[in-house]
C-alpha positions in Angstrom: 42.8 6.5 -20.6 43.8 10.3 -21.3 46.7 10.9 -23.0 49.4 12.7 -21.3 50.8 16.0 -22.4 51.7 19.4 -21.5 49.8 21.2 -19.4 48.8 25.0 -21.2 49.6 27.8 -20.0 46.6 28.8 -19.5 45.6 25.9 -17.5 48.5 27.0 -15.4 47.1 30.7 -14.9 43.6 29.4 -13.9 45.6 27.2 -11.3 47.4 30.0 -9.8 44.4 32.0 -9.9 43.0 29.9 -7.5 45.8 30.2 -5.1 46.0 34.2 -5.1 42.0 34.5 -4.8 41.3 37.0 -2.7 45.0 38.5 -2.6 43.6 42.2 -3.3 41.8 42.6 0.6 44.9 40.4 1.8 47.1 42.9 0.8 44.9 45.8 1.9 44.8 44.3 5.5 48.3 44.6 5.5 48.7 48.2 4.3 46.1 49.1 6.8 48.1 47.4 9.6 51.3 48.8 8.7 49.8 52.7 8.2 48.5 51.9 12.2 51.7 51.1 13.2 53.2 54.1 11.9 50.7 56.6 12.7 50.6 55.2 16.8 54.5 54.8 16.4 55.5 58.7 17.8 57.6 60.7 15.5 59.4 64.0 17.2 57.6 67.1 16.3 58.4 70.6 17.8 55.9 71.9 19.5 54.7 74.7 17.4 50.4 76.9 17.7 47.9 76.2 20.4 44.8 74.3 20.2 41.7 76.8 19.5 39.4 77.1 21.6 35.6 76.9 20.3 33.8 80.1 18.8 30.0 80.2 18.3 30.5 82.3 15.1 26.9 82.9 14.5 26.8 84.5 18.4 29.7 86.4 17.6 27.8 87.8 14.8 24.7 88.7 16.3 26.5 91.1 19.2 28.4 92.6 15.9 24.9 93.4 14.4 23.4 94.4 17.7 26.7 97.1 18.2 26.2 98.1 14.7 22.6 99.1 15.4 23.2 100.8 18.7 26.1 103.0 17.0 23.3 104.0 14.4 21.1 104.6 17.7 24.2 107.0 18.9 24.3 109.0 15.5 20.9 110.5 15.6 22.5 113.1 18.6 19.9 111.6 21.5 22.5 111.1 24.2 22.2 112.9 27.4 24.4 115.8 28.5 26.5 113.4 30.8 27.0 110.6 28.2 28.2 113.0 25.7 30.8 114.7 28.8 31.8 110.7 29.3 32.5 110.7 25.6 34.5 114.2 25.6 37.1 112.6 28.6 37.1 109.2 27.2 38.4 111.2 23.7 40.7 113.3 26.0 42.0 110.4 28.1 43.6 108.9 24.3 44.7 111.9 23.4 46.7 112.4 26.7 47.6 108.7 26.2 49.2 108.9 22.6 51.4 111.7 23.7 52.6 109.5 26.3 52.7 112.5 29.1 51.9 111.1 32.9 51.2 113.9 34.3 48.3 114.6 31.4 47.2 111.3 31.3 46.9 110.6 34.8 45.2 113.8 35.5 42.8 112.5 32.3 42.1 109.4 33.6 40.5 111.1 36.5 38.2 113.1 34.7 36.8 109.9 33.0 36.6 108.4 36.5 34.8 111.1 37.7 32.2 111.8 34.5 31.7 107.9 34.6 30.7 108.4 38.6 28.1 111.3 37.5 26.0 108.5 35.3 25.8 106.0 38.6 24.2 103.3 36.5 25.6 102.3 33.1 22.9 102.0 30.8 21.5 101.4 27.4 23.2 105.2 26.3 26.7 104.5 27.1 26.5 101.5 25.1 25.6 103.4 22.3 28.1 105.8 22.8 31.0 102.8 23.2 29.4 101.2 20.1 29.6 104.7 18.0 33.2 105.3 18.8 34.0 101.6 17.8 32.3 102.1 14.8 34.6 105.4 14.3 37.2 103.7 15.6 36.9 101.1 12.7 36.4 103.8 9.9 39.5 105.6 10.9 41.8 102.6 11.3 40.7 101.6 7.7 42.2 104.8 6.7 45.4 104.5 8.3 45.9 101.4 6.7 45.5 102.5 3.6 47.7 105.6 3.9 50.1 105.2 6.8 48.6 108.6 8.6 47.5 108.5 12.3 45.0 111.2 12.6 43.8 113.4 15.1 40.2 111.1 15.2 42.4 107.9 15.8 44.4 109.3 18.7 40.9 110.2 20.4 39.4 106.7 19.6 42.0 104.5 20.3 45.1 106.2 22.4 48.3 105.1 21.9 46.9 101.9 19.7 49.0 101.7 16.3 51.5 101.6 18.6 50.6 98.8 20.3 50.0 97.0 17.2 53.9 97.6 15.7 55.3 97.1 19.2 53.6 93.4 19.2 53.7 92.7 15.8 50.0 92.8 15.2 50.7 94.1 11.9 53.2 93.9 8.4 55.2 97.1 8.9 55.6 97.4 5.3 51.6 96.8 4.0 50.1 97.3 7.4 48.3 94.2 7.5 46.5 93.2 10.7 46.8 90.2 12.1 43.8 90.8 13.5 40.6 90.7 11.7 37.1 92.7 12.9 35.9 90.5 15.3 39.5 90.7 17.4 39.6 94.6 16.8 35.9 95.0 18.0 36.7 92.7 21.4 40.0 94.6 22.3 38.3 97.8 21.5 35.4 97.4 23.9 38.1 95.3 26.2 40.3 98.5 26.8 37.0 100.9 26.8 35.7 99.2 29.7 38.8 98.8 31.2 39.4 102.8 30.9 36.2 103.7 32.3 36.3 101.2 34.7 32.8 99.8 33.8 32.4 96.3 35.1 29.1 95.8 35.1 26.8 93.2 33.4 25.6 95.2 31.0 29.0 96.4 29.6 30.5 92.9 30.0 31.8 90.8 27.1 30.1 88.1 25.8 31.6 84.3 26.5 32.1 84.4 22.7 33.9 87.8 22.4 36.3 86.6 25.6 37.2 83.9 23.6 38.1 85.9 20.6 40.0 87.8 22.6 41.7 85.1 24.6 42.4 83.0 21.4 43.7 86.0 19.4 45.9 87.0 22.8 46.9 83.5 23.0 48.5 83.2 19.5 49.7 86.9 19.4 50.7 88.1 22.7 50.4 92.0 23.7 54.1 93.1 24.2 53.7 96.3 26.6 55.7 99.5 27.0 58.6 97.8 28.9 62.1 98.5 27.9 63.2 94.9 27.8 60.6 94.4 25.0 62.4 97.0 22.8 64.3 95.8 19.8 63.2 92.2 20.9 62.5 90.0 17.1 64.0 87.1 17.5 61.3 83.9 18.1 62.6 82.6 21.2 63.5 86.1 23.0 59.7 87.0 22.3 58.6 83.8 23.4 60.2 84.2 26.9 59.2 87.8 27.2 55.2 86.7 26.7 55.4 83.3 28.5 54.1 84.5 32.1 51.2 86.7 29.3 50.5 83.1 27.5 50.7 80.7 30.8 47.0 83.5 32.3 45.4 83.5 29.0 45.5 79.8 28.5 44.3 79.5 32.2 41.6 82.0 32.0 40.6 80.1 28.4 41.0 76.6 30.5 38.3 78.4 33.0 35.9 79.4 30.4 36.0 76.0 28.5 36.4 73.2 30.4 37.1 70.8 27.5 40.3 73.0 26.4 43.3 71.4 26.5 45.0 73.7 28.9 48.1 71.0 29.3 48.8 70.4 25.9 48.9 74.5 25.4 51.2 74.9 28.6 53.5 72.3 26.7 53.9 74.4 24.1 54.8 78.2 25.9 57.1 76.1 27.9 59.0 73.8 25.0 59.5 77.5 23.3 61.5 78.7 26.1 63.5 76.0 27.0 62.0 74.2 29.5 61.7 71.0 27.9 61.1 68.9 31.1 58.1 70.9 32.2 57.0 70.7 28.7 57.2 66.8 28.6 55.4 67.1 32.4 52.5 68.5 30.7 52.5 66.0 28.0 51.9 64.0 30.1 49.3 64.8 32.0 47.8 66.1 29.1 47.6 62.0 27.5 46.5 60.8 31.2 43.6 63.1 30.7 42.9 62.4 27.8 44.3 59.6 26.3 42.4 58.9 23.4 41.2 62.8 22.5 41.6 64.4 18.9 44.9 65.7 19.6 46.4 62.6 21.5 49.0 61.4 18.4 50.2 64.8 18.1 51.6 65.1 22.1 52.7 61.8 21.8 54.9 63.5 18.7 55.9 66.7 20.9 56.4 64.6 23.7 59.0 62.1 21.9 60.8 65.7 21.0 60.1 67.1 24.2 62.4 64.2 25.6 64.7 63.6 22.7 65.5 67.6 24.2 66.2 66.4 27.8 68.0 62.8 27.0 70.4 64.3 24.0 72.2 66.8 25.9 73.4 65.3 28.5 75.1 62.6 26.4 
């Protein structure tokens, strides 16, 4: 027989040991399946910046070096007569432009018209001569960043530019910071110099890439124009109703470029910042029907829960 007696305590640890084996990935199941159920559980989340659109970064660079090397072609004073009197207008045209005269600048924009027409085919010159006055352009916005002047030079590169950029906030009024860094200011650039001389032909074109840094950039930072009703405009959700109509083409033009951009889920948010929180939870929607289990699906399930927490709560 064997003698009865208390039972140790460590006898009774090993017991319980045995019991709680394997506790450790128990528990761990458990935290797992809780974090699930509240990362699929939506929480309301304003709608607040737009899904970015892809950039091939090492194409964008190689049209940067291949603008840097026509400039340098530009430099060594080859260009014909008639590129260099395209060139003279084009510097005319911006001066006319900054001044803000019509009668000037309309009469200027002819004469760019017309010294265009004399070239018939745009060739490999005029893109050197765009790519030189970018690369000017570039040099003589550095300086006015660094000393507040607007010369002469930037007036004839760039027009009525600077104020562009303080009109639509493209820039910290006190440091004159850009918001825009030298991939957006080379796009816009050769945007507005094609648009001037009215040059729509393949060669002269953007790139895919460059149309979606401009696109992207426009997207995010709207271009507020010369209209009176923009004047004096600071508050977030004035400016966001001003630039709706601006954002709703760009992210339909970006939607037509990339297929795979999610066009609805960017609509959502131009249209939760000015109001129209039904439309916004609309697009939601379609946006998760589309695409129900994409990269961004728990975060418009979170602006849609706000979206309609907007529409129910008033009306109580």
């Amino acid at each position: 027989m064997v003698a009865s007696g208390p039972v140790s305590a460590k006898s009774t640890a090993k017991g319980m040991r045995r019991h709680l084996r394997g506790w450790q990935a128990g528990l761990l199941i458990v935290l797992l399946a809780g974090s699930a159920i509240v990362l699929a559980t939506p929480r309301a989340v304003e709608p607040g910046g737009f899904p970015e659109s892809r950039i091939d970064v090492a194409a964008i660079n190689r049209v940067m070096a291949e603008d840097d090397a026509l400039a340098l072609l530009a430099a060594r004073g080859e260009l014909d007569v008639d590129v260099r009197a395209l060139g003279r207008e084009l510097r005319n045209y911006n001066e006319a432009a900054a001044l803000a005269e019509e009668d000037d600048f309309a009469h200027a924009r002819e004469r760019v018209v017309d010294a265009a027409a004399r070239l018939g085919q745009f060739g490999e010159q005029v893109r050197q001569l765009r790519a030189y006055q970018m690369r000017s352009f570039l040099v003589e916005l550095r300086g006015w960043q660094a000393t507040g002047v607007i010369t002469e030079e930037l007036r004839a590169l760039s027009g009525d530019f600077i104020d562009a950029v303080v009109r639509s906030h493209w820039c910290q009024p006190a440091s004159r910071e850009l918001l825009l860094g030298e991939r957006e200011l080379r796009v816009l650039f050769k945007k507005r110099w094609n648009t001037v001389v009215g040059a729509d032909s393949e060669e002269l074109a953007p790139t895919l890439e460059e149309e979606r840094v401009r696109l992207r950039f426009l997207l995010a930072y709207p271009f507020i124009n010369n209209d009176p009703r923009g004047r004096g405009v600071t508050d977030r959700t004035s400016v966001d109703r001003l630039v709706a109509p601006q954002r709703m083409k760009t992210i339909d033009r970006l939607g037509a470029l990339d297929p795979s951009y999610p066009t609805d889920l960017a609509r959502a948010v131009v249209l939760y910042g000015t109001g129209q929180f039904h439309l916004a939870a609309e697009a939601l929607r379609r946006h998760l029907d589309a695409r129900p289990d994409g990269p961004y699906t728990l975060l418009a399930r979170n602006y849609l829960k706000a979206a309609l927490d907007q529409t129910v709560l008033p009306g109580l």
